[in-house]
C-alpha positions as CSV (number, residue, x, y, z in Angstrom):
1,X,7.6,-2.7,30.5
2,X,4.2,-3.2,30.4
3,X,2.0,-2.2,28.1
4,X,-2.0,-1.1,29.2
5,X,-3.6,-1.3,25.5
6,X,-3.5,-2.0,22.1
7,X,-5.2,0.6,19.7
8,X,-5.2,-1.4,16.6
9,X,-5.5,1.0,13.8
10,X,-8.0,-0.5,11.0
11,X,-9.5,1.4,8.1
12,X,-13.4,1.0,8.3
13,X,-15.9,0.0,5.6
14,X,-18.6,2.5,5.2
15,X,-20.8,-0.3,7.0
16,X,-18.6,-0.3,9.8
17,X,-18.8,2.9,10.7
18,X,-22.4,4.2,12.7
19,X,-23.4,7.7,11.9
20,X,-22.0,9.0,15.3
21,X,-18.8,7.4,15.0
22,X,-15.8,9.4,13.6
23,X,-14.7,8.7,9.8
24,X,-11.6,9.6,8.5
25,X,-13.1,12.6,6.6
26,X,-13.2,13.9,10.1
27,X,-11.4,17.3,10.6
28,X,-9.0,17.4,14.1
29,X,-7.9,21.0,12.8
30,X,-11.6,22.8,13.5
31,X,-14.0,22.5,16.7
32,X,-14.5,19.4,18.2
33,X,-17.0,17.6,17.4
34,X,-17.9,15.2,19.5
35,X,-16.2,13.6,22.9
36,X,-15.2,11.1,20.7
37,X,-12.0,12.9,19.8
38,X,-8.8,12.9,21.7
39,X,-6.9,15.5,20.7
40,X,-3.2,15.4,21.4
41,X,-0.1,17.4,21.6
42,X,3.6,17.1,22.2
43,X,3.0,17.9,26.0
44,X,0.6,15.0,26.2
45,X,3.3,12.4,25.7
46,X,5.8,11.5,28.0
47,X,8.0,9.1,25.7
48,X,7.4,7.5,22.5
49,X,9.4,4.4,21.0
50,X,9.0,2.4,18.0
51,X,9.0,-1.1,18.2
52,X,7.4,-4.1,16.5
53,X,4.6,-6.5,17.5
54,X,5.3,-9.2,19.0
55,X,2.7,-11.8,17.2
56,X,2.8,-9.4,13.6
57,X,6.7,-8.2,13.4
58,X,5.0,-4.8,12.0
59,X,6.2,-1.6,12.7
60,X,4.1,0.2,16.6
61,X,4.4,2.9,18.1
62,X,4.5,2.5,22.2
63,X,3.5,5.8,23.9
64,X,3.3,6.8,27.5
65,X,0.9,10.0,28.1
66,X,1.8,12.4,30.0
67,X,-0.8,13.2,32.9
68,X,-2.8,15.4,31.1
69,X,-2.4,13.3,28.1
70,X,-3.8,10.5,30.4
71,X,-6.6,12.6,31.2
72,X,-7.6,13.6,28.2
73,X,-7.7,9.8,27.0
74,X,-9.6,8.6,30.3
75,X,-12.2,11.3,29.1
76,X,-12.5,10.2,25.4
77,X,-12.5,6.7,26.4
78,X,-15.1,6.7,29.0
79,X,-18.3,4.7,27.1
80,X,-16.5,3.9,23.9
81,X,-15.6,0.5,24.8
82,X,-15.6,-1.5,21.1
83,X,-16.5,1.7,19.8
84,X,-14.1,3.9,17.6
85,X,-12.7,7.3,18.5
86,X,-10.8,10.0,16.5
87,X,-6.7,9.5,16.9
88,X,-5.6,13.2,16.5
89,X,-1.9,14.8,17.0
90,X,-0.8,18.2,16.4
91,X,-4.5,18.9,14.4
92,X,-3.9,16.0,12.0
93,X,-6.0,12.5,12.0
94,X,-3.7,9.9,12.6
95,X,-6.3,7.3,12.9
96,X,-9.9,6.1,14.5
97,X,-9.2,3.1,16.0
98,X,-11.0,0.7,18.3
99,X,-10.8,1.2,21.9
100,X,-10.2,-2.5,22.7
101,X,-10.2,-2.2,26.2
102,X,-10.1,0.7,28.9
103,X,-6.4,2.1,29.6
104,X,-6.0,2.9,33.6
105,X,-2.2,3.1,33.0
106,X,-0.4,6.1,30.8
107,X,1.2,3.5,28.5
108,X,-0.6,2.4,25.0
109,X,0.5,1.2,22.1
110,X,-0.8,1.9,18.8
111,X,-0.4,-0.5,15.7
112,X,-1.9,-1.4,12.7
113,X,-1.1,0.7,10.1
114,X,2.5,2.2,10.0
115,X,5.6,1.9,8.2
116,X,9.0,2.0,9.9
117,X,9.2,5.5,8.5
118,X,5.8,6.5,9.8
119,X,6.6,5.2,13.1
120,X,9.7,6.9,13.1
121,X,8.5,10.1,12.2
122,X,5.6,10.0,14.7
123,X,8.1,9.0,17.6
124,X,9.9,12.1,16.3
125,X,7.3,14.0,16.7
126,X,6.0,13.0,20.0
127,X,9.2,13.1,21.7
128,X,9.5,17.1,20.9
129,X,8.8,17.9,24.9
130,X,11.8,15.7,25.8
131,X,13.9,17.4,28.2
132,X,11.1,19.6,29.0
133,X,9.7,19.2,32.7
134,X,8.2,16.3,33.0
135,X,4.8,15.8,35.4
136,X,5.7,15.3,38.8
């Protein structure tokens, strides 16, 4: 399989971070904020699967979006090239990474930043639509 992206997940220094980019005080439980969020759900992910990097042998987490899950990320990500945008699942921040380069496929990975048991338990948590109906 192919994968589209990489969202490497960094934790910025305060100089890193513009005024109008997200931090990770940011709150994905209230109103958005800004387009610079992309909220997701269970139903927004097709499949999820830990795995490890190829060049790092640390812990990822591969994800395929479901088609609204796609469109929500084609929406966040439209302009934010290099920029960083607000990682949010189930109304908790799981990270502002950099978009690195646009994603025109539903498959992503995300790295960076988790343990095996993190992974785990996100992969666990994504996968909770399994066996529902998947988009046609």
């Amino acid at each position: 399989m192919i994968w589209a992206a990489l969202l490497h997940i960094t934790t910025p220094d305060a100089q890193d971070v513009e005024a109008v980019e997200p931090g990770y005080e940011h709150d994905c439980s209230g109103q958005p904020m800004q387009n610079y969020e992309l909220r997701l759900t269970a139903s927004d992910i097709s499949s999820a699967a830990v795995g490890f990097g190829s060049y790092s042998n640390e812990p990822v987490l591969n994800i395929v979006f479901s088609e609204t899950g796609y469109d929500k990320f084609a929406s966040v990500q439209k302009g934010r090239l290099g920029k960083r945008f607000a990682l949010c699942f189930e109304g908790r921040l799981l990270s502002v990474p950099i978009l690195n380069e646009y994603i025109y496929g539903r498959a992503a990975q995300i790295s960076g930043a988790f343990t095996i048991e993190e992974a785990t338990d996100l992969q666990i948590q994504m996968n909770k639509n399994k066996g529902a109906a998947e988009d046609p």
